[in-house]
PyMOL Python script that loads the backbone (N, CA, C, O; Angstrom):
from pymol import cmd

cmd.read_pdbstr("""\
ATOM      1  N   UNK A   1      95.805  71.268 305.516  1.00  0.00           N
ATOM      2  CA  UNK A   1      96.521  71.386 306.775  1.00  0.00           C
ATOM      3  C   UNK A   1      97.408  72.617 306.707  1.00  0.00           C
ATOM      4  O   UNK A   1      97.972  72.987 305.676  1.00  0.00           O
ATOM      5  N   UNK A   2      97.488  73.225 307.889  1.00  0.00           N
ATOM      6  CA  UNK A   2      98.181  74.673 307.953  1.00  0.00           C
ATOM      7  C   UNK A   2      99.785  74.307 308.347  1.00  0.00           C
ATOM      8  O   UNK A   2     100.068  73.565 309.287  1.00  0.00           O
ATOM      9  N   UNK A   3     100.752  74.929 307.500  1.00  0.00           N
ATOM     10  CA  UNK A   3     102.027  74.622 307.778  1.00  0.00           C
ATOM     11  C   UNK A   3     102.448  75.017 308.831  1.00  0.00           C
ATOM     12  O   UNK A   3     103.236  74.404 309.552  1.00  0.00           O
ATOM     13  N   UNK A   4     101.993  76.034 309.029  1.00  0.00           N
ATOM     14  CA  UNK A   4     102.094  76.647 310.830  1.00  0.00           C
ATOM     15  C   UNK A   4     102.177  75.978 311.456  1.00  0.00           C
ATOM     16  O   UNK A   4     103.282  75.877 311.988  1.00  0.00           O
ATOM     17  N   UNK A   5     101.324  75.227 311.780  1.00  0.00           N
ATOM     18  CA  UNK A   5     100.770  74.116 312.967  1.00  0.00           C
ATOM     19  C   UNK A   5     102.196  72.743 312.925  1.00  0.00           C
ATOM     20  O   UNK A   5     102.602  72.201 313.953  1.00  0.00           O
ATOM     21  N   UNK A   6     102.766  72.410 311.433  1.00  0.00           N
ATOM     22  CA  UNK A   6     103.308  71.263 311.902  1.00  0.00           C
ATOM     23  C   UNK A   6     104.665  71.785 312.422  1.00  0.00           C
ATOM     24  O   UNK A   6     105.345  71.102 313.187  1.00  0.00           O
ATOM     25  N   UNK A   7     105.125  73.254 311.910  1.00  0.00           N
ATOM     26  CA  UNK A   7     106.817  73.409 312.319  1.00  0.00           C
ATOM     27  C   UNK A   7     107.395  73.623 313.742  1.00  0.00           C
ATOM     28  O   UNK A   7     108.555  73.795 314.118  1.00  0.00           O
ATOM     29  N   UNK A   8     106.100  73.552 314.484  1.00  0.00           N
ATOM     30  CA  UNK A   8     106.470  73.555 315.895  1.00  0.00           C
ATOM     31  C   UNK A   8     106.787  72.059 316.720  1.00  0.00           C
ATOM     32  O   UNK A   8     107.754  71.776 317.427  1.00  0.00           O
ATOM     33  N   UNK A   9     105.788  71.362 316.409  1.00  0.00           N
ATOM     34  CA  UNK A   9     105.433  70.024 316.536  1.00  0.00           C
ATOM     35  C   UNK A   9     106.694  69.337 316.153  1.00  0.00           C
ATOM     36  O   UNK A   9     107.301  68.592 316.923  1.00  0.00           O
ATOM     37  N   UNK A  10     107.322  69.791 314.131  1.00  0.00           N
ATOM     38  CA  UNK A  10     108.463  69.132 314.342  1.00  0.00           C
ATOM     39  C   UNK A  10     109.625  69.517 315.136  1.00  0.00           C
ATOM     40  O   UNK A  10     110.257  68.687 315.790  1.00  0.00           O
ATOM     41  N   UNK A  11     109.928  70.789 315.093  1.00  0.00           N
ATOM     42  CA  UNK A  11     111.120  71.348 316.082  1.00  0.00           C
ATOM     43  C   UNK A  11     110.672  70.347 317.546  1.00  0.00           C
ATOM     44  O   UNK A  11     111.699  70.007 318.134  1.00  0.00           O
ATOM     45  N   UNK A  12     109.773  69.984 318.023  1.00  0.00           N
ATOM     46  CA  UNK A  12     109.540  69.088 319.712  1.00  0.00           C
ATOM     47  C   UNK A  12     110.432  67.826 319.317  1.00  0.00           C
ATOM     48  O   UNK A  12     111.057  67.353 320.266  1.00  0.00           O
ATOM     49  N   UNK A  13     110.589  67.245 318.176  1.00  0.00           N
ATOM     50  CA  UNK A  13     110.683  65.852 317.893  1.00  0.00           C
ATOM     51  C   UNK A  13     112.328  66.064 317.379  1.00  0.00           C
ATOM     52  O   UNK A  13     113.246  65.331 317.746  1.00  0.00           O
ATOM     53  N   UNK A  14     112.426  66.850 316.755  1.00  0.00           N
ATOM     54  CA  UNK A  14     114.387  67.240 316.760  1.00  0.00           C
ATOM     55  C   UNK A  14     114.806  67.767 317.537  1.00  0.00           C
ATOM     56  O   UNK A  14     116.033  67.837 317.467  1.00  0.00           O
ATOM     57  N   UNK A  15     114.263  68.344 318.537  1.00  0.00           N
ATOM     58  CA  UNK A  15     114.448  68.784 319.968  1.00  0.00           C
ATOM     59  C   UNK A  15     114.998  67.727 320.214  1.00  0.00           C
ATOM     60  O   UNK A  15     116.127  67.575 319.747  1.00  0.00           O
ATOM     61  N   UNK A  16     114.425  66.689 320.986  1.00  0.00           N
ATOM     62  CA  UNK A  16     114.236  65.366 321.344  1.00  0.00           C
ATOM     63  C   UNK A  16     115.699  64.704 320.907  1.00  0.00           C
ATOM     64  O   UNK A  16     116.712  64.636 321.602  1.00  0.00           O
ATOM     65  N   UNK A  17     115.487  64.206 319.452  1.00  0.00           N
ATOM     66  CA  UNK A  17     116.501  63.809 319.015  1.00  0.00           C
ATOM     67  C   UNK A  17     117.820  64.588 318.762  1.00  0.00           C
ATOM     68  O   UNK A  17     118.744  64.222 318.035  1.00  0.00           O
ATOM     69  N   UNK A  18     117.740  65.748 319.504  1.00  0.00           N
ATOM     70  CA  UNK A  18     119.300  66.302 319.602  1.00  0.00           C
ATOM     71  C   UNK A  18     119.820  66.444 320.761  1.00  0.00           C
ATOM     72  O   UNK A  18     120.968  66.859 320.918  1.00  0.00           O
ATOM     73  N   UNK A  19     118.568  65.917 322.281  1.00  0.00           N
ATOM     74  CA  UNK A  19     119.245  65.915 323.160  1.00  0.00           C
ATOM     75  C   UNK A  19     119.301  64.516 323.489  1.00  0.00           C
ATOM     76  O   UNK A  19     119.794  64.193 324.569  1.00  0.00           O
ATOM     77  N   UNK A  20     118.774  63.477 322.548  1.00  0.00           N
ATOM     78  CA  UNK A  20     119.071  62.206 323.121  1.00  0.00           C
ATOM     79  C   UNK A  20     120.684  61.914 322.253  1.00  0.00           C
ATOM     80  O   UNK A  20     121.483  61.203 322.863  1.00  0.00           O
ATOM     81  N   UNK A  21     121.054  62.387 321.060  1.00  0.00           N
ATOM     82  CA  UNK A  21     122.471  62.448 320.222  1.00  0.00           C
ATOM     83  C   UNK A  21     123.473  63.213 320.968  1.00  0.00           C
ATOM     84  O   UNK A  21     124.672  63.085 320.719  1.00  0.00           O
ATOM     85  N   UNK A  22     122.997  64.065 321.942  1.00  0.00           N
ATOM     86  CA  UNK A  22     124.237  65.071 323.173  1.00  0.00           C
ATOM     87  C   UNK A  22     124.361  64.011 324.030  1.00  0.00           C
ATOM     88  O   UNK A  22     125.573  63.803 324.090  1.00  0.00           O
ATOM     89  N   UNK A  23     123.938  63.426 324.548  1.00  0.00           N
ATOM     90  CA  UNK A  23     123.591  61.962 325.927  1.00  0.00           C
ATOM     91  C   UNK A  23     124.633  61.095 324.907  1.00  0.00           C
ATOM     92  O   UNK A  23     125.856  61.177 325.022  1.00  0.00           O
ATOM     93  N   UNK A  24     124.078  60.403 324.074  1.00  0.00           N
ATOM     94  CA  UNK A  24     124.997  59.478 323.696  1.00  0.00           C
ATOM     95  C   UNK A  24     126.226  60.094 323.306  1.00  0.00           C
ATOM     96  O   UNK A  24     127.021  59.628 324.122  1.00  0.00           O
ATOM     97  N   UNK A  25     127.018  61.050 322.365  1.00  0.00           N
ATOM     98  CA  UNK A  25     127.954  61.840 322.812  1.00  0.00           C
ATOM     99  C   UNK A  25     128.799  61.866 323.885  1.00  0.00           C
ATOM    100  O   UNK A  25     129.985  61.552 323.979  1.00  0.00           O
ATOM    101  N   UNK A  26     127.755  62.424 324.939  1.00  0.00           N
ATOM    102  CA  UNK A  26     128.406  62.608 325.726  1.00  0.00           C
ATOM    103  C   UNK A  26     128.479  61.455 326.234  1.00  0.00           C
ATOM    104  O   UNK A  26     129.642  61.283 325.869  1.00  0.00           O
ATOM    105  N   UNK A  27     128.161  60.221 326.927  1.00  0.00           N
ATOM    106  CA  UNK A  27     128.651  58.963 327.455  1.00  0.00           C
ATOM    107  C   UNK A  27     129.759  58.786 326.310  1.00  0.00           C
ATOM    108  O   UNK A  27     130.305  57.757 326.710  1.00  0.00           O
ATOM    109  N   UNK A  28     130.390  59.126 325.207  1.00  0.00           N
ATOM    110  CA  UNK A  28     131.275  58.448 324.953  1.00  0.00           C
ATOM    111  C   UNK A  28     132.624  58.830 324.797  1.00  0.00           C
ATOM    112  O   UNK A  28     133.742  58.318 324.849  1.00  0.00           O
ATOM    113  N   UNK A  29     131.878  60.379 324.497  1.00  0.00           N
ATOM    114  CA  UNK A  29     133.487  60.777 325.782  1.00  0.00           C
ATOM    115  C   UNK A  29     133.563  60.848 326.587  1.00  0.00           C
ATOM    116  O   UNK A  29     134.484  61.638 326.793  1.00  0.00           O
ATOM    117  N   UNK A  30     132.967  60.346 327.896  1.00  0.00           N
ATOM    118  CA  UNK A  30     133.638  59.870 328.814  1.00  0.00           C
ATOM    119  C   UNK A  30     133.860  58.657 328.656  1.00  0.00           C
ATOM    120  O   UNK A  30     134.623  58.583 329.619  1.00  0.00           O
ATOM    121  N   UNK A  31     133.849  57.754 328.308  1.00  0.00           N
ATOM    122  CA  UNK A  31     134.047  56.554 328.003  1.00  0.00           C
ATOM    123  C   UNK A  31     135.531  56.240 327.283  1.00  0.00           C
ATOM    124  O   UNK A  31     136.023  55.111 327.300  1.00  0.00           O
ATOM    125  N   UNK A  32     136.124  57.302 326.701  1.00  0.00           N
ATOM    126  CA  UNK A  32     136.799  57.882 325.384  1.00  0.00           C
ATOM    127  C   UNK A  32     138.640  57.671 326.384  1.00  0.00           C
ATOM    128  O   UNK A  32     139.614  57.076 325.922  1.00  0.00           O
ATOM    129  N   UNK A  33     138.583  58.225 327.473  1.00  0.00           N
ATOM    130  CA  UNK A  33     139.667  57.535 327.958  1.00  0.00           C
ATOM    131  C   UNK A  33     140.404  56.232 328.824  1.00  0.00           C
ATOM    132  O   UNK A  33     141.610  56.071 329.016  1.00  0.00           O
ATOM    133  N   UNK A  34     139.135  55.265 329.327  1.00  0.00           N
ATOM    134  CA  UNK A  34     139.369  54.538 329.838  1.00  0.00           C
ATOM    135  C   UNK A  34     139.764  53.937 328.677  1.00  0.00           C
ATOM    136  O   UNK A  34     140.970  53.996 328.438  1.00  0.00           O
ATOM    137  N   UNK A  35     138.800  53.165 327.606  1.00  0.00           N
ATOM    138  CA  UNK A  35     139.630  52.469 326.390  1.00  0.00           C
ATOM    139  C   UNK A  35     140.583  53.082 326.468  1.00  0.00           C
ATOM    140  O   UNK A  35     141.209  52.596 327.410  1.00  0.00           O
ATOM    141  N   UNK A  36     141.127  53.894 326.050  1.00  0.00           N
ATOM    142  CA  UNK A  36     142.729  54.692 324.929  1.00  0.00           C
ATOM    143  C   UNK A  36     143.576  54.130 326.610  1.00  0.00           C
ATOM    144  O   UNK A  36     144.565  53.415 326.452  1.00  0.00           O
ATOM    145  N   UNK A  37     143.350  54.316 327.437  1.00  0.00           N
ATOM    146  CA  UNK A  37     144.134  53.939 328.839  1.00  0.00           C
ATOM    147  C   UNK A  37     144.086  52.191 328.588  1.00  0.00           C
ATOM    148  O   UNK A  37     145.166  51.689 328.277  1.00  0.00           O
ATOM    149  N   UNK A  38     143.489  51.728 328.649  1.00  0.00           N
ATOM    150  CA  UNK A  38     143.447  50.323 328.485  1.00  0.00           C
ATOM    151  C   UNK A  38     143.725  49.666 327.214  1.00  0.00           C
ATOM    152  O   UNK A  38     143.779  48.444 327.358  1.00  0.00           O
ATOM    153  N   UNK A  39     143.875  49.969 326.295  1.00  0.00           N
ATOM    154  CA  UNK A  39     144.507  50.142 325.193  1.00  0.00           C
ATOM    155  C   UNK A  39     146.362  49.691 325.040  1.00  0.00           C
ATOM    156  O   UNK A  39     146.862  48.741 324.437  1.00  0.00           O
ATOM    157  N   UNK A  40     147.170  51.016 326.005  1.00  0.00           N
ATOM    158  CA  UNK A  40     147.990  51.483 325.918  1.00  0.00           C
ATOM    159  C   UNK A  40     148.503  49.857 326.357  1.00  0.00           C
ATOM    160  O   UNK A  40     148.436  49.224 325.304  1.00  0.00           O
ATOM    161  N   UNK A  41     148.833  49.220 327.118  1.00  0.00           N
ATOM    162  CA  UNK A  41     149.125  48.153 327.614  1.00  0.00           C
ATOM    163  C   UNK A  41     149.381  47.294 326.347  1.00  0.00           C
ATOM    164  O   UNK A  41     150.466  46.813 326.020  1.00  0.00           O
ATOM    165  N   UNK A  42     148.012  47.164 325.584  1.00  0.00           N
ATOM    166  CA  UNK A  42     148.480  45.808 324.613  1.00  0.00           C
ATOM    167  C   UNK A  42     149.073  46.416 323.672  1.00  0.00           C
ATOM    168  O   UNK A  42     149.503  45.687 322.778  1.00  0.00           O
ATOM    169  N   UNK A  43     149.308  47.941 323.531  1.00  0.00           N
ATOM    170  CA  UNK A  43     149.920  47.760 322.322  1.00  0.00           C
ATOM    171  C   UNK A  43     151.550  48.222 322.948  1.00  0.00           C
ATOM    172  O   UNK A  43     152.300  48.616 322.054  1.00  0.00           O
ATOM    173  N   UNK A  44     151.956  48.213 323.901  1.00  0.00           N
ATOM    174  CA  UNK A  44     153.046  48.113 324.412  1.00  0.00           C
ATOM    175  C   UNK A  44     153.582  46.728 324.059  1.00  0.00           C
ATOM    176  O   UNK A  44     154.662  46.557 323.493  1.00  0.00           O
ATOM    177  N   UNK A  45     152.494  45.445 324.549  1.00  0.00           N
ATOM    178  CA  UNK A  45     153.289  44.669 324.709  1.00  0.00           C
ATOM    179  C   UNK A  45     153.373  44.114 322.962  1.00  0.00           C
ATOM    180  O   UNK A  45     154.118  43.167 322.707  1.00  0.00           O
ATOM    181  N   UNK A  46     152.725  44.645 322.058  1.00  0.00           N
ATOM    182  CA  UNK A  46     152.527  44.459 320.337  1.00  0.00           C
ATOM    183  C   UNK A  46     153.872  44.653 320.151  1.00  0.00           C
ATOM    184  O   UNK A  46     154.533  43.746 319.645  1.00  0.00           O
ATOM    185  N   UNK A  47     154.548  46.014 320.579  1.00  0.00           N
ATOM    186  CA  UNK A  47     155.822  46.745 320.417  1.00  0.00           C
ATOM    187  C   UNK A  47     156.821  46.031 320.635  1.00  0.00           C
ATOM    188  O   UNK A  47     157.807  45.999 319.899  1.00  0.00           O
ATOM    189  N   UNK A  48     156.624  45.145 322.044  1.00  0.00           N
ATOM    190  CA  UNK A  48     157.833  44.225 322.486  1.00  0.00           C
ATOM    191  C   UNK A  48     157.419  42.801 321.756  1.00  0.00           C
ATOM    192  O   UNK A  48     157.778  41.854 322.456  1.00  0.00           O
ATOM    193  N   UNK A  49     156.913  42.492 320.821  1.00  0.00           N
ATOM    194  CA  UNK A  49     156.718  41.055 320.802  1.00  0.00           C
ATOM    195  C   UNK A  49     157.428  41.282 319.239  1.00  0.00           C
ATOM    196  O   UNK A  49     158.053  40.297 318.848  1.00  0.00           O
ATOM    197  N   UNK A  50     157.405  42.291 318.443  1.00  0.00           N
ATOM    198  CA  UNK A  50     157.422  42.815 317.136  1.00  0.00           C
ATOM    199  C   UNK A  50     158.991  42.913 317.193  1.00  0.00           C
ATOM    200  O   UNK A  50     159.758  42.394 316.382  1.00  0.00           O
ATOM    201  N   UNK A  51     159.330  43.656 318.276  1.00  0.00           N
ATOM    202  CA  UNK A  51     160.916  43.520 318.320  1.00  0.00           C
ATOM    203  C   UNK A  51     161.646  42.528 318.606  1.00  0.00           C
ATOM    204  O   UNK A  51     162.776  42.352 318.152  1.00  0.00           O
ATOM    205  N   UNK A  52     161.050  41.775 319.401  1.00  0.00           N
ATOM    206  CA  UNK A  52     161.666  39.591 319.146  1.00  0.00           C
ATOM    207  C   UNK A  52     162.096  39.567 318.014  1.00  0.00           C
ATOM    208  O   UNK A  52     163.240  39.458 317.575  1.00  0.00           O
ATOM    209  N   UNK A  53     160.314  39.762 317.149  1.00  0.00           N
ATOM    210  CA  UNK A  53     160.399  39.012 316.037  1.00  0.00           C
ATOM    211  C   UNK A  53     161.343  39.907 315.048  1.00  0.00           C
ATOM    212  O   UNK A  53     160.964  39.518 313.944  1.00  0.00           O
ATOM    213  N   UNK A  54     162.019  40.562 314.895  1.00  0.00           N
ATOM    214  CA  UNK A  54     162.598  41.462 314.426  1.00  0.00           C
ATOM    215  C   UNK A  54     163.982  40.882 314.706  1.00  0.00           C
ATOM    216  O   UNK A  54     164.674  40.970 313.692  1.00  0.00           O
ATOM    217  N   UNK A  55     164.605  40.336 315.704  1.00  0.00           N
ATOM    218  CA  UNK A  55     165.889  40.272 316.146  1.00  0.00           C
ATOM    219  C   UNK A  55     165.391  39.095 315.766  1.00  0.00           C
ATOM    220  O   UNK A  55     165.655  39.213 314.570  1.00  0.00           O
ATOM    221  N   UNK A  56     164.775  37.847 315.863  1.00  0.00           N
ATOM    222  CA  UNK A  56     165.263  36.386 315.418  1.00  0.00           C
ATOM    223  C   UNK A  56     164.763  36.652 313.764  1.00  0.00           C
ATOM    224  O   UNK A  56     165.285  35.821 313.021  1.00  0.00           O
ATOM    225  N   UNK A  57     164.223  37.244 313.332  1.00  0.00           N
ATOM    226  CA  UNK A  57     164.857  37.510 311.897  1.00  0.00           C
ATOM    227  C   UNK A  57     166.008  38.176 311.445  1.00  0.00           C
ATOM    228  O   UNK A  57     166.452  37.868 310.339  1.00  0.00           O
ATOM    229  N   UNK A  58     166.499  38.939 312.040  1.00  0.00           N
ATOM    230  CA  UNK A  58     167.923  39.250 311.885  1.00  0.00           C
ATOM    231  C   UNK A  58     169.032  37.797 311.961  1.00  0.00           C
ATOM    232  O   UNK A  58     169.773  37.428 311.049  1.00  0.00           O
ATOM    233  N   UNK A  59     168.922  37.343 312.914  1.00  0.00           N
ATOM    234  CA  UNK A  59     169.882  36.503 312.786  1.00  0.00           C
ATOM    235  C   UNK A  59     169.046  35.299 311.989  1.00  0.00           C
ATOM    236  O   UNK A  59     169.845  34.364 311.933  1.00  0.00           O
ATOM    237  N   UNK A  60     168.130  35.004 311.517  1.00  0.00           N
ATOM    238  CA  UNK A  60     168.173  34.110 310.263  1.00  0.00           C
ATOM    239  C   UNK A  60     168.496  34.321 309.271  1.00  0.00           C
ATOM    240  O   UNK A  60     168.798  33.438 308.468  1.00  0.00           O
ATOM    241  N   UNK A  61     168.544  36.057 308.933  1.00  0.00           N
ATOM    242  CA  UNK A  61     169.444  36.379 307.725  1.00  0.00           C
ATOM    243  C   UNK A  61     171.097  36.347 308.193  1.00  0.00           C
ATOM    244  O   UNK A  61     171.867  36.088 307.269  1.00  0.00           O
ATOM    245  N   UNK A  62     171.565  36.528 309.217  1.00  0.00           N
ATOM    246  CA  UNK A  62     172.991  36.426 309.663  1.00  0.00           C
ATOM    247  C   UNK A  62     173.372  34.824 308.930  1.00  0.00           C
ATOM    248  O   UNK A  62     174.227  34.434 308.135  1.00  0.00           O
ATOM    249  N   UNK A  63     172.428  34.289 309.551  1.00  0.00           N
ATOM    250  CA  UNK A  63     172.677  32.606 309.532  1.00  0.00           C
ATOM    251  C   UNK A  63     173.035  32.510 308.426  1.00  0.00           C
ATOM    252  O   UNK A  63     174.236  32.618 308.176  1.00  0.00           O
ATOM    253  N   UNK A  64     171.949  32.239 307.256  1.00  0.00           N
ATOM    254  CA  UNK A  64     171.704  32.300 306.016  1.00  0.00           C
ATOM    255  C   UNK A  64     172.503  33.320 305.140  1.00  0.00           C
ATOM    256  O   UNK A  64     172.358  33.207 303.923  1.00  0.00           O
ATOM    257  N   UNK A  65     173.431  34.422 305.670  1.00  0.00           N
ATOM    258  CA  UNK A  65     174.084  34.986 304.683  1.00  0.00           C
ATOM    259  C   UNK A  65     174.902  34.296 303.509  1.00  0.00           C
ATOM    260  O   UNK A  65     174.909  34.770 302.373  1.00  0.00           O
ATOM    261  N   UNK A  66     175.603  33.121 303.868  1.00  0.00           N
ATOM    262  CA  UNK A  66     176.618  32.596 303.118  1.00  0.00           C
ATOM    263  C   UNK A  66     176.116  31.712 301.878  1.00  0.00           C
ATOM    264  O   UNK A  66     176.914  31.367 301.006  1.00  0.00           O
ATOM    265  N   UNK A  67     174.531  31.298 301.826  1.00  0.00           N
ATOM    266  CA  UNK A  67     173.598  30.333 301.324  1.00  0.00           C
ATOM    267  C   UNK A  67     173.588  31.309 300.052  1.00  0.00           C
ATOM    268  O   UNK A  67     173.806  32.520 300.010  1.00  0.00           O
ATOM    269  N   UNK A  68     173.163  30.113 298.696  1.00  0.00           N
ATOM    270  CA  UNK A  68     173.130  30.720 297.655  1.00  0.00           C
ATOM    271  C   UNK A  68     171.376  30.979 297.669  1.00  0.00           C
ATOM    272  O   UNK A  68     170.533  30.150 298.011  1.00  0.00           O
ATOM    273  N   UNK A  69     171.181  32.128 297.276  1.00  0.00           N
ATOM    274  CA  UNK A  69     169.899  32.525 297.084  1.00  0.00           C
ATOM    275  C   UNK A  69     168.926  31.604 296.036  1.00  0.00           C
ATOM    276  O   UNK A  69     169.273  31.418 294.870  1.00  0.00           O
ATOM    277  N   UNK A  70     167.692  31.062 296.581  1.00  0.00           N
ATOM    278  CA  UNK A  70     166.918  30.241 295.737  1.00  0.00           C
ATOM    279  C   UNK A  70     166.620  30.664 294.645  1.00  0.00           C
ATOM    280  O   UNK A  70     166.931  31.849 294.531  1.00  0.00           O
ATOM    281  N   UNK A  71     166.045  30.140 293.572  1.00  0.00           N
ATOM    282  CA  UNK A  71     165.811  30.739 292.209  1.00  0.00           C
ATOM    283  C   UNK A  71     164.577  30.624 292.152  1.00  0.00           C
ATOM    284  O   UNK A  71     163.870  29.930 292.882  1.00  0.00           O
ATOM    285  N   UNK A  72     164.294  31.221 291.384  1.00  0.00           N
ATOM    286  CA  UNK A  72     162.833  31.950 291.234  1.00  0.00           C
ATOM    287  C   UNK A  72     162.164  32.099 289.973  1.00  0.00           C
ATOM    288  O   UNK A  72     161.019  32.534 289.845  1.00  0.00           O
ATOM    289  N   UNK A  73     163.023  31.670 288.920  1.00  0.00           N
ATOM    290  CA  UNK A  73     162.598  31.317 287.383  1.00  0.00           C
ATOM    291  C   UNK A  73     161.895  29.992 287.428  1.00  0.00           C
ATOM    292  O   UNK A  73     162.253  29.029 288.105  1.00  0.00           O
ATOM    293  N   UNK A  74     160.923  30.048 286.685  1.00  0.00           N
ATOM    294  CA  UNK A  74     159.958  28.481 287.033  1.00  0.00           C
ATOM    295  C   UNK A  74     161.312  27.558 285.289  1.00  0.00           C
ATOM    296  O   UNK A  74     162.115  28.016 284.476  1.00  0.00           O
ATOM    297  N   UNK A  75     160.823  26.370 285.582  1.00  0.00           N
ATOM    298  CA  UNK A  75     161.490  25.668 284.420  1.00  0.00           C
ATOM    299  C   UNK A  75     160.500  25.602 283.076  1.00  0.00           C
ATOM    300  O   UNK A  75     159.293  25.842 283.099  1.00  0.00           O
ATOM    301  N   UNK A  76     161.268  25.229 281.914  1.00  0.00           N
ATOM    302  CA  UNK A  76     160.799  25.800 280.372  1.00  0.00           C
ATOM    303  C   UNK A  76     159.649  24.802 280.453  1.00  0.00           C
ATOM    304  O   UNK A  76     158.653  25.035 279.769  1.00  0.00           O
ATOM    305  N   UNK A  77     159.689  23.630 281.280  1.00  0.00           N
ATOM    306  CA  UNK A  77     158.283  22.880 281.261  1.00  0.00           C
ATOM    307  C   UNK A  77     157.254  23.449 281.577  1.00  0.00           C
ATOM    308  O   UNK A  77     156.340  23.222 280.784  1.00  0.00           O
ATOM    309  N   UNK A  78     156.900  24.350 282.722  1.00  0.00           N
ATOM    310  CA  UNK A  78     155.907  24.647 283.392  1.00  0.00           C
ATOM    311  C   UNK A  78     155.670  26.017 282.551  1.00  0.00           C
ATOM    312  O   UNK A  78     154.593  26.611 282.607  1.00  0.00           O
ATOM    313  N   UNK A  79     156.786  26.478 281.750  1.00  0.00           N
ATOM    314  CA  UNK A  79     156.446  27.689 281.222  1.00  0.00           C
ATOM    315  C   UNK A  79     155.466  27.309 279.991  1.00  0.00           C
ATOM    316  O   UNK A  79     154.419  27.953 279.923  1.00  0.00           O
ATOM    317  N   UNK A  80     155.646  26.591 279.282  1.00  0.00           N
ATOM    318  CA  UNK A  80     155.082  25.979 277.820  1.00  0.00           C
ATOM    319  C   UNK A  80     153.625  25.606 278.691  1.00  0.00           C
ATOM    320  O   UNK A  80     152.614  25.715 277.997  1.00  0.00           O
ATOM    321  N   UNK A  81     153.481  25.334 279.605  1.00  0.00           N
ATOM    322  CA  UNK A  81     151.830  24.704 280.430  1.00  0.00           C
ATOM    323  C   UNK A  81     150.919  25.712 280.780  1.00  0.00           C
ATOM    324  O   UNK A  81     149.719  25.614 281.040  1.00  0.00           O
ATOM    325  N   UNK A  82     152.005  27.167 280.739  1.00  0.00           N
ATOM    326  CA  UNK A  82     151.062  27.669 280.800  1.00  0.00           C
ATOM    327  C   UNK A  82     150.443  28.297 282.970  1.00  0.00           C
ATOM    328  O   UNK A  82     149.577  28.997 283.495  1.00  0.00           O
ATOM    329  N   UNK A  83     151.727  27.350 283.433  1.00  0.00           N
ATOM    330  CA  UNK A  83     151.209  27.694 284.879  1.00  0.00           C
ATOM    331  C   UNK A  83     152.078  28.727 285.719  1.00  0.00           C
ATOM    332  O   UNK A  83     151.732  29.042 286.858  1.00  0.00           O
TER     333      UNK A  83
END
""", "prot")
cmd.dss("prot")
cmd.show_as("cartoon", "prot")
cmd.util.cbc("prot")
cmd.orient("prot")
């Protein structure tokens, strides 16, 4: 078989597949700002739900300031066990 003959044939077929990869491309940037627009909303409201939780943890440490801090050393039993 003559190499001639197939490098045209393949250039038709990556032809092909580089204008069907520009098409999909391109649908997705346009596509590219409605998400990021629709988007913007939930993570607004991520922002405000994060800052709640931010202020009622503040005041559980307010609360809790005066409390003696729990301990965190396991006892000489559980140490000898091994757990």
């Amino acid at each position: 078989m003559n190499t001639a003959n197939i490098f045209p044939a393949m250039m038709g077929a990556f032809g092909i597949v580089f204008i069907l990869l520009l098409f999909v491309l391109m649908a997705i940037w346009i596509a590219l700002p409605f998400s990021v627009f629709g988007i913007k909303d939930l993570l607004r409201e991520i922002a405000e739900e994060q800052k709640k939780t931010n202020e009622l943890l503040e005041d559980i440490l307010k609360a809790g300031a005066g409390l003696k801090p729990a301990s965190t050393d396991r006892p000489d039993e559980e140490k000898d066990k091994g757990l």
